[in-house]
N, C-alpha and C positions, 0 to 999 in steps of 0.2 A: 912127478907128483903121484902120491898113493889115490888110487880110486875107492875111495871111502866113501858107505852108504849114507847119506845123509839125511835118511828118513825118519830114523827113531828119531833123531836130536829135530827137524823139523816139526812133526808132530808134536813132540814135548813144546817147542814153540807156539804151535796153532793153540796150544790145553792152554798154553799160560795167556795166550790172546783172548782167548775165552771165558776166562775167568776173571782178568782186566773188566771184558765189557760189562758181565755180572756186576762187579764190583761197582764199576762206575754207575750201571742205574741204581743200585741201593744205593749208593751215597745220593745219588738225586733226589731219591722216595726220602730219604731222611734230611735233606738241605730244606723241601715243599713241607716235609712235616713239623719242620721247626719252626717257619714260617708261617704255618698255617694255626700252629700252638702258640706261636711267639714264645716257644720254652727253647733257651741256650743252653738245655743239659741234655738235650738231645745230640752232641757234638760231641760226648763220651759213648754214646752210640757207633756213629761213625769212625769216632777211634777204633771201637773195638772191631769193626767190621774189615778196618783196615789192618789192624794184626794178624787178625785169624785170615785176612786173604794172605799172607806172605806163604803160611803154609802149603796152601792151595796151589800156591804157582809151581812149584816143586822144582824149585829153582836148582835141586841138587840132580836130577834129570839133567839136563845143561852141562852137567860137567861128566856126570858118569857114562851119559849114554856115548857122547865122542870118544869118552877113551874104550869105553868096551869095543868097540867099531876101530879101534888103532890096535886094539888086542890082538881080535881078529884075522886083522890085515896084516901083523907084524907075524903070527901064529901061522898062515897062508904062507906066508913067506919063507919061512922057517924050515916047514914042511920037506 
């Protein structure tokens, strides 16, 4: 097996760990706010908070940073 750095692509994990828990207390701050308005259009809120997180997670990191890291190692190889 190729001994592949696994740290960009970890890290890119930790960001998107991070950004999950972000996510999840605003959705809480706005569950207590609707609640506490009794207003259910406050849940187009939370939609939206939820769209704009997919960007954030940058879930295209996850695929780039492994292969650049098999680039790498294939390029090493090569050499």
């Amino acid at each position: 097996m190729l001994d592949i750095n696994v740290e960009p692509t970890a890290e890119a994990i930790d960001a998107a760990a991070k950004t999950a828990f972000a996510l999840s207390k605003r959705l809480e701050q706005i569950a207590k706010l609707m609640r506490d308005k009794n207003d259910i259009s406050h849940a187009s809120e939370a939609v939206q908070e939820i769209a704009t997180s997919m960007t954030n997670f940058r879930l295209d990191l996850l695929v780039a940073r492994p292969v650049r890291e098999y680039q790498i190692k294939i390029r090493d190889l090569t050499k």
